[in-house]
N, C-alpha and C positions, 0 to 999 in steps of 0.2 A: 558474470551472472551471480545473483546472489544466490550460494551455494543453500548457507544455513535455513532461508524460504522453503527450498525443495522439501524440507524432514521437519517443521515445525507445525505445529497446528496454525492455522489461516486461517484469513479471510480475506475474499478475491471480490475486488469491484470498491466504487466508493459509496455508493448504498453501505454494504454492510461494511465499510470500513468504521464511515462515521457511526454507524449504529454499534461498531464495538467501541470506537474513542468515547460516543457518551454514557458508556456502560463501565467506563473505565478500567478494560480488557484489553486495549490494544498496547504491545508492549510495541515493537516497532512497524513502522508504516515506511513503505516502500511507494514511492511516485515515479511515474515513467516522465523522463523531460519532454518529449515530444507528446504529450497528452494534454487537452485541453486545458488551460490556465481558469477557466469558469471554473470547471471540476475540481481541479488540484488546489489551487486556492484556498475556499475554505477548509480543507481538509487541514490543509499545512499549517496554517493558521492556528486551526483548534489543538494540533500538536503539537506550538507552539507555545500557548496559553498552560497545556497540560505538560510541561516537559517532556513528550513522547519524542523519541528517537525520529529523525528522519533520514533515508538514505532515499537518493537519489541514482535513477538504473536510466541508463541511456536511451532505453526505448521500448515503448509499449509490446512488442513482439516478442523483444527481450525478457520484460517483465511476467509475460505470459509464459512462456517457455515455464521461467523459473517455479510458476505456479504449478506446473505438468497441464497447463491445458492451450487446446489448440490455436484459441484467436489471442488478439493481444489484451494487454491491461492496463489500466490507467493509474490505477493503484490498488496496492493490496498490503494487508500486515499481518505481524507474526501475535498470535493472541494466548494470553494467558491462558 
């Protein structure tokens, strides 16, 4: 579980993931692999374009936990 998520300031969801990548706020982004390839795609993509860090977390449940909240997540990142 990515520990460093739990205590960083965030953002949870791909809405406001992308809404901090085009803000050029998102320092790393965090993708759940079992999450929708529509969703995750362009994200990965645009943080690829932007040199933004990508880790990949095993699973949306997982990735949720790390956020402290209850349903899963598809992605989320640690923002300036």
């Amino acid at each position: 579980m990515p520990a460093r998520l739990m205590r960083a300031n965030k953002v949870v969801g791909a809405k406001q993931t992308l809404k901090a990548l085009t803000k050029g706020q998102a320092q790393v982004v965090f993708v759940a692999k079992d999450a929708d390839s529509a969703v995750t795609k362009p994200i990965v993509e645009l943080c690829n374009q932007q040199g933004v860090e990508v880790v990949h977390v095993e699973s949306m449940s997982e990735l949720g936990r790390a956020c402290l909240i209850d349903v899963g997540a598809a992605v989320a990142s640690i923002i300036k």
